[in-house]
Structures are given as C-alpha cells and as structure tokens.
SESETOR-593850 format. One record per residue (C-alpha): residue in three letters; y, z, x. Coordinates in steps of 0.2 Angstrom, whole numbers. Each point is the difference from the previous one (the first is absolute). Last residue first. Layout:
REM residues N
+------+-------+-------+-------+
: rest :     v :     w :     u :
+------+-------+-------+-------+
:  ALA :     Y :     Z :     X :
...
+------+-------+-------+-------+
//
This chain:
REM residues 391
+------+-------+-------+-------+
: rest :     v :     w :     u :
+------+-------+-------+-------+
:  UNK :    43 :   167 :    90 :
:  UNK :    -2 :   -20 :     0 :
:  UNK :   -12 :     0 :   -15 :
:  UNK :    16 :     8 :   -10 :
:  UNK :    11 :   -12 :     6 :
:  UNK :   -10 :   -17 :    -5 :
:  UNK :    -2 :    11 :   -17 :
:  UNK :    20 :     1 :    -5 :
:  UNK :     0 :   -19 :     7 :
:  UNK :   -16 :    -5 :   -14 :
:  UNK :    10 :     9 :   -14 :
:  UNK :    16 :    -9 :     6 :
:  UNK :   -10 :   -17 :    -3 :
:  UNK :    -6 :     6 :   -17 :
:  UNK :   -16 :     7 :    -6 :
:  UNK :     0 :     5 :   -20 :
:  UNK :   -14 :   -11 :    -1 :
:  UNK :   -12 :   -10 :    14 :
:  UNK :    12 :   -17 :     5 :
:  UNK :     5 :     7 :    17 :
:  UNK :   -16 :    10 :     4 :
:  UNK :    -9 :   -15 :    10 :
:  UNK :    17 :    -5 :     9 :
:  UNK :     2 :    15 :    11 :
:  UNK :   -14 :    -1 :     9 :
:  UNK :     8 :     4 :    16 :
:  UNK :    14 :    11 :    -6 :
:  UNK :    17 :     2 :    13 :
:  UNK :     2 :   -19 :     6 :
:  UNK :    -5 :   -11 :   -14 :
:  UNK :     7 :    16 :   -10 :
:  UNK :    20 :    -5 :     5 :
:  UNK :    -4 :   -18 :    -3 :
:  UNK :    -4 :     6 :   -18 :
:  UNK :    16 :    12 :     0 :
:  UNK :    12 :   -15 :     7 :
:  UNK :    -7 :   -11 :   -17 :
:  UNK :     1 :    14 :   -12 :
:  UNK :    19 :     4 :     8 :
:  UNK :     4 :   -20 :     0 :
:  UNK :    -6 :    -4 :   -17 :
:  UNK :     7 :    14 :    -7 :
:  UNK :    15 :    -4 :     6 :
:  UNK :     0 :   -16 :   -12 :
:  UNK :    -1 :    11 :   -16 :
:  UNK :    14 :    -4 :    -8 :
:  UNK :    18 :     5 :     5 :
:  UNK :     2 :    -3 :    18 :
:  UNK :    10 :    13 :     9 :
:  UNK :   -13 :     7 :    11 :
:  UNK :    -7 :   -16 :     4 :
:  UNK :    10 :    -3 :    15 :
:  UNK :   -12 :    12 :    10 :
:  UNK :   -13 :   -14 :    -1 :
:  UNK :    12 :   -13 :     4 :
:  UNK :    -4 :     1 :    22 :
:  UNK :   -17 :     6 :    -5 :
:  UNK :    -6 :   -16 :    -9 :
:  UNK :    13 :   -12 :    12 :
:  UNK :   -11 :     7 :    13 :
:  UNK :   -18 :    -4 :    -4 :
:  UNK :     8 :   -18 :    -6 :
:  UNK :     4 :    -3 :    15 :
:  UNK :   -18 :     7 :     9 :
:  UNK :    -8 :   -12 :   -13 :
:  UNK :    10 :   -15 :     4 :
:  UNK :   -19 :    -8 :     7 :
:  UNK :    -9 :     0 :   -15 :
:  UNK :    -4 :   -19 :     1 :
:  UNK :    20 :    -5 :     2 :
:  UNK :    -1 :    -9 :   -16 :
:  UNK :    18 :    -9 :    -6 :
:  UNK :    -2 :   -18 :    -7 :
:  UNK :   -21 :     2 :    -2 :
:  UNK :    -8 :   -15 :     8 :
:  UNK :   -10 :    14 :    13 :
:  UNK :    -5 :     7 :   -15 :
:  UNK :   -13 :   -13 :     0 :
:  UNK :   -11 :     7 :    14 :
:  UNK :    -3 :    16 :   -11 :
:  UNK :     7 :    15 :    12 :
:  UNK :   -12 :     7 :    15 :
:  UNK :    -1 :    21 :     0 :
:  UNK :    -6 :     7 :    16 :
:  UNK :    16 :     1 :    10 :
:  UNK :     7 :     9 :   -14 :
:  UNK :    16 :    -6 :    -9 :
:  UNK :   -10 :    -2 :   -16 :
:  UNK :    -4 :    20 :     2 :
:  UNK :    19 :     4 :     1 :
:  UNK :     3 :   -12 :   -15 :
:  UNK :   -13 :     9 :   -10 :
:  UNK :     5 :    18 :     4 :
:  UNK :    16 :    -5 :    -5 :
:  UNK :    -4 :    -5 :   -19 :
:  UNK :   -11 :    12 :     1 :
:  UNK :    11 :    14 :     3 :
:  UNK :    12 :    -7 :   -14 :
:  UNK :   -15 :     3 :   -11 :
:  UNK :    -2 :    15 :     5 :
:  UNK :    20 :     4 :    -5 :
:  UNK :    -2 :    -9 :   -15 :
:  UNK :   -14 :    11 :   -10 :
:  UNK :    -2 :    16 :    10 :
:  UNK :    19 :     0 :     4 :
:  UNK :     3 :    -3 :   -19 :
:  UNK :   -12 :    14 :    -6 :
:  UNK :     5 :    14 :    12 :
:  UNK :    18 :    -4 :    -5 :
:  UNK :    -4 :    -1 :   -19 :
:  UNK :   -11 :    16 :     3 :
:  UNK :    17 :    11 :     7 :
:  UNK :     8 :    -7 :   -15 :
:  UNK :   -13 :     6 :   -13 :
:  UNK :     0 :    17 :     9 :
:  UNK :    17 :     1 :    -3 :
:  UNK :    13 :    -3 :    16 :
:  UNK :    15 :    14 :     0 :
:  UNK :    10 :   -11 :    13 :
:  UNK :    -1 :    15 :    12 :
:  UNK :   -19 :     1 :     0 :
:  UNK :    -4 :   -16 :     0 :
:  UNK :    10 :    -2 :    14 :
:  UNK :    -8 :    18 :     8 :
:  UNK :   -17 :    -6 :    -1 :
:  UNK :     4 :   -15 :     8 :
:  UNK :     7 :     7 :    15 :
:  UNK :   -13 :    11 :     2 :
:  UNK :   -12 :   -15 :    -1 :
:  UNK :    10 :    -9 :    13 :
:  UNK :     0 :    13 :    10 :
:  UNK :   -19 :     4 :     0 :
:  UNK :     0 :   -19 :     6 :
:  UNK :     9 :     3 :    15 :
:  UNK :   -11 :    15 :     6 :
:  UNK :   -15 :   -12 :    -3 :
:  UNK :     9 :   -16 :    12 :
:  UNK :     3 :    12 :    15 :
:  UNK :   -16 :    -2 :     7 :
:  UNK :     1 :   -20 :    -4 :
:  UNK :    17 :    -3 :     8 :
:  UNK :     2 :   -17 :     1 :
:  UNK :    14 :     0 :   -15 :
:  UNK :     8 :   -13 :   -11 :
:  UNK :   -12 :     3 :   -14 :
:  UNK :     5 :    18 :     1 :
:  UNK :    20 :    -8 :     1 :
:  UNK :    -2 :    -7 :   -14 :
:  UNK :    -7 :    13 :   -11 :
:  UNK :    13 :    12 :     5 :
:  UNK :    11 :   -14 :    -6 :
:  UNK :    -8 :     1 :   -17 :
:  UNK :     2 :    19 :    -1 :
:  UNK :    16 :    -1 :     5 :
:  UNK :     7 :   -15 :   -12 :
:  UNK :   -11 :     9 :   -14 :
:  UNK :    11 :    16 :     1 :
:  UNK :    16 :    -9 :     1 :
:  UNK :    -5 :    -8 :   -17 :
:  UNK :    -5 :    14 :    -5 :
:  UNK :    17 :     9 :     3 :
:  UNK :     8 :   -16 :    -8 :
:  UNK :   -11 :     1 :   -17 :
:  UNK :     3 :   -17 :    -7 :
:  UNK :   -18 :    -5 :     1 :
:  UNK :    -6 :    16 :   -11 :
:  UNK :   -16 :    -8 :    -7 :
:  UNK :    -1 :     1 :   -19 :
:  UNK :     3 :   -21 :    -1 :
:  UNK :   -14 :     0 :    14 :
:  UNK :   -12 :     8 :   -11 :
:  UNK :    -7 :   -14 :    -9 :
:  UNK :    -8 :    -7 :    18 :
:  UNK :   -11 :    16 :    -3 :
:  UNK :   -12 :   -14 :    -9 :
:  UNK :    -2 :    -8 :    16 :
:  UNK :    -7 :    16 :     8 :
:  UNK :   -11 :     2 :   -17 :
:  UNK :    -8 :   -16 :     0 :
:  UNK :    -3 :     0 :    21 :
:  UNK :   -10 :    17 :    -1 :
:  UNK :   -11 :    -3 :   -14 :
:  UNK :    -3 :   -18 :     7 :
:  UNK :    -6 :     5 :    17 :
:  UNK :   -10 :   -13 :     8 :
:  UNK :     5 :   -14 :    -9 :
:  UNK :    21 :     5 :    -3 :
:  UNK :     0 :     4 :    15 :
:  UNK :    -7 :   -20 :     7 :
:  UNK :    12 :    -6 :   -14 :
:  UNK :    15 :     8 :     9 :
:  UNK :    -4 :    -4 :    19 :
:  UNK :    -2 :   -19 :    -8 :
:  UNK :    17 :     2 :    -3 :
:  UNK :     5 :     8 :    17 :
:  UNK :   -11 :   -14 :     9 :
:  UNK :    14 :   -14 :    -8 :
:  UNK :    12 :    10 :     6 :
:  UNK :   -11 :    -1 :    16 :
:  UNK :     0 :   -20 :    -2 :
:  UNK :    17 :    -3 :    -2 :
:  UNK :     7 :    12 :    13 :
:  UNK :   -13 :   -13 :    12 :
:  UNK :     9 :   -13 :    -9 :
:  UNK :    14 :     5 :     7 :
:  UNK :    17 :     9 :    -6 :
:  UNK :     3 :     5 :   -18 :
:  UNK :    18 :     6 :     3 :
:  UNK :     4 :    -8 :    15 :
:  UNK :    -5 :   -19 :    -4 :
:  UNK :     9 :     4 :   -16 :
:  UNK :    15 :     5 :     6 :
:  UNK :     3 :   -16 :    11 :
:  UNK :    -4 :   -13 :   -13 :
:  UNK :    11 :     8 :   -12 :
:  UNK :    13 :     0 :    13 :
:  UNK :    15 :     2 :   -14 :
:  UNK :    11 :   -15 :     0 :
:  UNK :     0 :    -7 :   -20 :
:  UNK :    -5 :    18 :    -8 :
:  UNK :    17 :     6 :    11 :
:  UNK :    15 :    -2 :   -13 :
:  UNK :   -11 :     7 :   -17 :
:  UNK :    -2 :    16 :     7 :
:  UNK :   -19 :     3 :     4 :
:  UNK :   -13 :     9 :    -9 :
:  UNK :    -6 :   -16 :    -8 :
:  UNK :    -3 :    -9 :    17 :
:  UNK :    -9 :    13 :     5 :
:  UNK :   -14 :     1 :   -16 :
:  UNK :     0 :   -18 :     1 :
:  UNK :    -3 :     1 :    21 :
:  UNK :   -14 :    12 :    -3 :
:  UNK :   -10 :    -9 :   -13 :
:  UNK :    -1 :   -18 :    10 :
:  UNK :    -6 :     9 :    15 :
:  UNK :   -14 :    11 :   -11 :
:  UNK :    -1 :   -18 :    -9 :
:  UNK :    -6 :    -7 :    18 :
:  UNK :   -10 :    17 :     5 :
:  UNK :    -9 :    -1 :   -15 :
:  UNK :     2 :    13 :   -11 :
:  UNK :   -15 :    15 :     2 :
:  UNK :   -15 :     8 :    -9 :
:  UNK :   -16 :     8 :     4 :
:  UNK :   -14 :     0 :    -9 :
:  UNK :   -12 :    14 :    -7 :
:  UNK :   -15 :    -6 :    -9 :
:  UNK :    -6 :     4 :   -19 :
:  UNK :     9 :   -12 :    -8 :
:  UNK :    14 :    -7 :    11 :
:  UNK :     7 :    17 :     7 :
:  UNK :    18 :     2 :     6 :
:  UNK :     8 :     4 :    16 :
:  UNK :    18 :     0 :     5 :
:  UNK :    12 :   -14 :     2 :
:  UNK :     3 :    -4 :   -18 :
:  UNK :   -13 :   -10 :   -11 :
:  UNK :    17 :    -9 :    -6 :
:  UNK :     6 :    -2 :   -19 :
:  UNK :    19 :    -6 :     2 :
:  UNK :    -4 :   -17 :   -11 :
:  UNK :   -19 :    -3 :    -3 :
:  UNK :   -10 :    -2 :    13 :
:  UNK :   -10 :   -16 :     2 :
:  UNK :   -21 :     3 :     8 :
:  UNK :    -7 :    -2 :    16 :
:  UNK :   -18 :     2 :     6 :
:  UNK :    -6 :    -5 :    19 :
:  UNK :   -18 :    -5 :     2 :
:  UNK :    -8 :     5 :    12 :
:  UNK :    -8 :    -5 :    21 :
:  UNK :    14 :    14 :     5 :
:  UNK :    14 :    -8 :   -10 :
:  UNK :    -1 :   -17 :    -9 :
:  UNK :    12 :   -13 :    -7 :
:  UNK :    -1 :   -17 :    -8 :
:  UNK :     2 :     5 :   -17 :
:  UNK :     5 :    18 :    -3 :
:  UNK :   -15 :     8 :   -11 :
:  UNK :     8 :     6 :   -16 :
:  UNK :     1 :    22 :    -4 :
:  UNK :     4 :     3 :   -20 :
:  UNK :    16 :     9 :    -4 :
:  UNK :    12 :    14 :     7 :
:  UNK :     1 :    19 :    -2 :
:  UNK :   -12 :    12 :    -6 :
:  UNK :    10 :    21 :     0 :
:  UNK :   -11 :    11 :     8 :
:  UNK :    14 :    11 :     6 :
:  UNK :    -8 :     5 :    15 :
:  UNK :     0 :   -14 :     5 :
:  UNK :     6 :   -17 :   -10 :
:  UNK :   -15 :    -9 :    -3 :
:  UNK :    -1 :   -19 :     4 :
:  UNK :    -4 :   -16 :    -8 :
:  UNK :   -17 :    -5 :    -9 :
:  UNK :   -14 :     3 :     6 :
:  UNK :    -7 :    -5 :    18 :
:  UNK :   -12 :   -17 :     3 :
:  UNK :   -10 :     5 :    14 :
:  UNK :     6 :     4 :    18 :
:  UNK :    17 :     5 :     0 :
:  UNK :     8 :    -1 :    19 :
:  UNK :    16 :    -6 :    -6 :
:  UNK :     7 :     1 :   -19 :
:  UNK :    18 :   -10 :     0 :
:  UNK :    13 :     5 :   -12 :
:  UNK :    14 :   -15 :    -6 :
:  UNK :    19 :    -1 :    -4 :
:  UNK :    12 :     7 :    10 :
:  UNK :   -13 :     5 :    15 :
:  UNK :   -18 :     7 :     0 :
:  UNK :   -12 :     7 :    12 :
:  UNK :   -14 :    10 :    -6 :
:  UNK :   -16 :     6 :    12 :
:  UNK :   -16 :     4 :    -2 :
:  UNK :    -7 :    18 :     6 :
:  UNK :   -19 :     1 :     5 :
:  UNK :     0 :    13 :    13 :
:  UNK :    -7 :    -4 :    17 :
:  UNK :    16 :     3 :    10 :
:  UNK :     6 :    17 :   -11 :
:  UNK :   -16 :     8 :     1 :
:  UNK :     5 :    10 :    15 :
:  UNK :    20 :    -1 :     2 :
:  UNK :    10 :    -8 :    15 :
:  UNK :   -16 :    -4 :    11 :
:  UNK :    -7 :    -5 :   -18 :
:  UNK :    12 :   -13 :    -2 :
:  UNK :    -2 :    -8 :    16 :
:  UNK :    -9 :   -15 :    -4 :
:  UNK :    -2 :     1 :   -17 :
:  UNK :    19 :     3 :    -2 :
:  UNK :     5 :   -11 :    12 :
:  UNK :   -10 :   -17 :    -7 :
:  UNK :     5 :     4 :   -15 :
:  UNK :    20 :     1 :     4 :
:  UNK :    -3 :   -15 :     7 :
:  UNK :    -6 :   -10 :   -12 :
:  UNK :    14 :     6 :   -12 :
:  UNK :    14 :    -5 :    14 :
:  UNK :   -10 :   -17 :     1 :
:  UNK :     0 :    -2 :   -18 :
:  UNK :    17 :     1 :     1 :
:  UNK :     4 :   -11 :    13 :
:  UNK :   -10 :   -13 :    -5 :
:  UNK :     6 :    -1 :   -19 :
:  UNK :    -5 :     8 :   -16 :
:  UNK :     4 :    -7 :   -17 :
:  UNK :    10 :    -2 :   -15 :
:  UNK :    14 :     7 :     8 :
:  UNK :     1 :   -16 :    11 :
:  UNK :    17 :     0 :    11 :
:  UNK :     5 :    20 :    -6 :
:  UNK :    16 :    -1 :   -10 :
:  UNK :    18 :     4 :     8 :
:  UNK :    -3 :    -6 :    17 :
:  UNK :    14 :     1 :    10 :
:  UNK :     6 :   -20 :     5 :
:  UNK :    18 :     2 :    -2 :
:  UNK :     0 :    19 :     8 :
:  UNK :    -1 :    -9 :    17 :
:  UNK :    17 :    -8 :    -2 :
:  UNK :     9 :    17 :    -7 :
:  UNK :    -9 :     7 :    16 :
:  UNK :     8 :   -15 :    11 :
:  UNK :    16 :     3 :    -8 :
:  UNK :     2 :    17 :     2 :
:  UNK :    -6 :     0 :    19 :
:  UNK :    14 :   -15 :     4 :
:  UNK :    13 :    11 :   -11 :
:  UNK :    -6 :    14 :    10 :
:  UNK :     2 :    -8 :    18 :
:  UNK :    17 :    -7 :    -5 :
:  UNK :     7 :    18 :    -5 :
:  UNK :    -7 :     4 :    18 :
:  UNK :     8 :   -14 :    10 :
:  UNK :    16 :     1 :   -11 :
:  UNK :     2 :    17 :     7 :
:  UNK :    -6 :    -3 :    17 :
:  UNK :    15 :   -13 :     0 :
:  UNK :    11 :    10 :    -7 :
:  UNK :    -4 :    15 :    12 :
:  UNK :     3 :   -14 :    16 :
:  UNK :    16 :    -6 :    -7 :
:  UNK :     5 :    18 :    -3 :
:  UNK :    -3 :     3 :    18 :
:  UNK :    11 :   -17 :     6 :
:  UNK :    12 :     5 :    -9 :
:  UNK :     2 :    18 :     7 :
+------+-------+-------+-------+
//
C-alpha cells in the first residue's frame, strides 16, 4: 500500500512539475512578445514578399478561379498601427481612401516610401491618425478599387492584445500567446488567400458595383436578424451540415437529389422563423458578397497547390510558407467548423453556406460564374436552375 501511494505521489509531483516547467517557459517567452510593430514606418522583407506574392498568384491563376479576376487592375493596401501602404498603384493616386459604399474620404496625401519598390513601383505610405484604419475590406482610392488588409505582423501583434485583455488578470503572464496565434492565423499561405479574399471584394465591387453597394449596405440588418432564435438556430445547424456532408460526398448522381434538399430545407427555416423578404435578401446578399469571397479565397490556395503553379523564389525566406501545399488541411478544417456556425451571432455562417453553395455549383452548373454578379441572381437562384436543367 506504501509503496503504491509512493508511486501516485511521485506521478503526482511529476505532472504538477511538468506544468510549472510549461508555465514558466511560456511566462519566459511572453517576455519578448512584440507589442508594437519593429518599423511601422515602413515595410519590411517579409511583408513585401507576402504582398508580392499574392500578385504573383492572383495573375497567375486568378482567372482559373474567376475570369477577369487575374488580369484586373486592383492595388493593394496593407497597413498596421500606425501607417497605410498603396501597392500596385501606377501614377500618382489622390488623396486617401473612400470608404465603400459609404463614400465617406478618409486619410491624407500619399508619399513615396524611400528606398523601397513593388512590382518595378513606387510604394505610397501615409500616417494614420489614432484608431482610423482602412479596414480589412475593400476601398477605392480615386476612381480604382483596392483591396485592404493589416500586416500579418501587427495582425499578430493585434490578436494577442485583444487576448491578453480578455483574460483574468492571474493567467495574462502564462497564457501560450505564441502558440494561439500560430493556430489562429496559421501560414503565410492562410495569409496570402485572406489576403486574395480582399482583393476578391475590390474585384466585385469593379465589375459589379450596383450589386456589391447594396449587399454591403444590407450589413445594417443584422441588428434585425433573429440570431437568438433556438429553433433557427437548430435549423441553420441542419442545413449547414447537409452542406457539409454534399461537399464531403463522391456521389455525383446523387448530388442534384441532395441539393433539392437542402433548398426545401431552406425554404421551410425561413419559413418557420417568419423571415421578411428584407431578411430572406440580407442572407442572399451576405452569402453573395462574403461567402464568394471565402470561395476565392480557397479556390486560390487549391489552385497555388497545383503542380503547375511555381511560387516567387523569395518566398522561400518567408517564416512559415508551405507553397500551397496545406490546402487539403485547410479543405477539411472549413467543413469540419462549417456546421459549428450555427450558433455564431454575426454573419460568419454565411460565409460558410455561400462559400459551400459556390463549390456546390463548380460541380452542378458549368458556367455558373458568368450570371453571379447579373442582378437579382443569387448563388441559391443559380442551384434552383442547376436542378431544373437537370430534369
């Protein structure tokens, strides 16, 4: 009996050792956590490289993902805590940024960043005044459509303040911050196709304007939207696990059958709930808007992963690029968490369900994409047709 609580007390103080040994190395680690970007003031290396690269991929096989998309002109803004960086922008561009589809002119006059260049340009940079960000979207600078995303170091550097301040007080000294955030923004291949989901935005808001202004507009109608509804909740969490399991299956002949489901299934939630028109529009709008732009995102990244797609030689000195190759992992944490975004208030499952009906059309609708951005069509309009061409 002795010698068998000996062994539990030894175990005991084995693990209760092991976690003060853990503790103190991540309370030793979070001694050097960056709490400002190294240079704000400009751009470095790896940056630069992650924007280079992202060009470099959406020319090259952006038009594989979406026709026009590769070749279209769209500059690029990447900013941190306290400056905006103009990529790609040839000529001298006006000042600041327009809010879309607000309209609202923000920022100052563009400066040429000394010493630096992108794509054989100039590079543009300007101060931003306290808690004023170009946001991670798309905006217009003049009359061009430009995407817009944080660096990924003050992306880094944002997510582990925003932690640290959500936590009690006693474990801000040993919390992993290191370790969460290598899970949470992943690779700089997840870098580069968020990066593509922005660019996705201004290349929408280009080629159908009309259509993008009034599907962000709708965004106002998410304080109207019946989030705390527990029967549409559980509604949603069947139609979005439906939607996973048809992007799951190998059955193409019984892939239309499936999909006329999932339509009659989402007739009757909207049904049930008591969904307005305006409501049943606001769905229609977001998945148009952020779902196909998800749908880029990971259409990029499976075309990268391609044997016929070669990355820029100098992203081979980026910290954490697997050239594209984590593109089946990522395909399977996206339906693994889509049905999980039945209980998130906002409109993150949409982003999932217009994403998962886009991929669902790649399959049912050949030729899908050149109606997507016509008026008053919608990615469950072009399913409702894929079915009736089937009969």
């Amino acid at each position: 009996m002795k010698k068998a609580l000996k062994i539990l007390l030894t175990i005991l103080l084995s693990l209760a050792a092991l976690c003060l040994g853990l503790l103190l190395l991540s309370a030793l680690s979070n001694f050097g956590l960056p709490q400002a970007s190294a240079s704000p003031e400009t751009l470095n290396e790896a940056e630069l490289t992650r924007q280079s690269e992202l060009f470099h991929l959406r020319r090259a096989v952006g038009d594989a993902v979406w026709s026009g998309w590769g070749a279209a002109d769209l500059p690029a803004i990447t900013y941190n805590e306290g400056y905006a960086f103009l990529l790609g922008y040839s000529g001298q561009p006006p000042a600041g940024w327009v809010k879309v589809p607000a309209g609202a002119q923000r920022g100052k006059d563009w400066q040429i960043l000394p010493g630096k260049t992108f794509d054989g340009q100039g590079i543009y940079v300007q101060p931003l005044p306290p808690a004023l960000y170009p946001e991670n979207f798309a905006v217009r600078v003049g009359e061009r459509w430009v995407s817009s995303l944080q660096t990924r170091e003050w992306m880094e550097i944002q997510l582990a303040q925003t932690v640290r301040a959500d936590l009690p007080g006693f474990l801000r000294p040993v919390f992993p911050y290191r370790l969460f955030i290598g899970l949470m923004l992943g690779s700089d291949d997840k870098y580069i196709s968020a990066a593509a989901h922005e660019s996705f935005h201004a290349w929408q808001g280009l080629a159908a304007p009309q259509k993008f202004a009034a599907a962000e507009s709708a965004a106002r109608l998410d304080e109207r939207y019946p989030w705390d509804d527990e029967s549409l909740s559980q509604d949603w969490k069947a139609e979005l696990q439906r939607l996973a399991e048809m992007l799951r299956g190998e059955n193409p002949a019984a892939l239309p059958a499936q999909v006329r489901r999932f339509l009659e299934l989402r007739a009757a939630r909207r049904q049930s709930a008591g969904l307005s028109p305006e409501l049943i529009a606001y769905e229609q709008q977001r998945e148009w808007l952020e779902g196909l732009a998800r749908y880029a995102e990971l259409e990029i990244w499976r075309q990268g992963s391609l044997p016929g797609y070669e990355p820029l030689p100098s992203t081979a000195s980026l910290p954490n690029f697997d050239r594209y190759q984590g593109f089946e992992t990522r395909w399977r944490q996206e339906l693994d968490q889509m049905p999980r975004m039945y209980n998130d208030e906002g409109d993150g499952r949409f982003y999932y369900s217009g994403m998962a009906q886009a991929c669902l059309l790649d399959r049912l609708l050949p030729g899908w994409k050149a109606r997507a951005f016509d008026d008053g069509v919608w990615l469950e309009t072009l399913l409702a047709e894929a079915l009736q061409m089937e009969k």
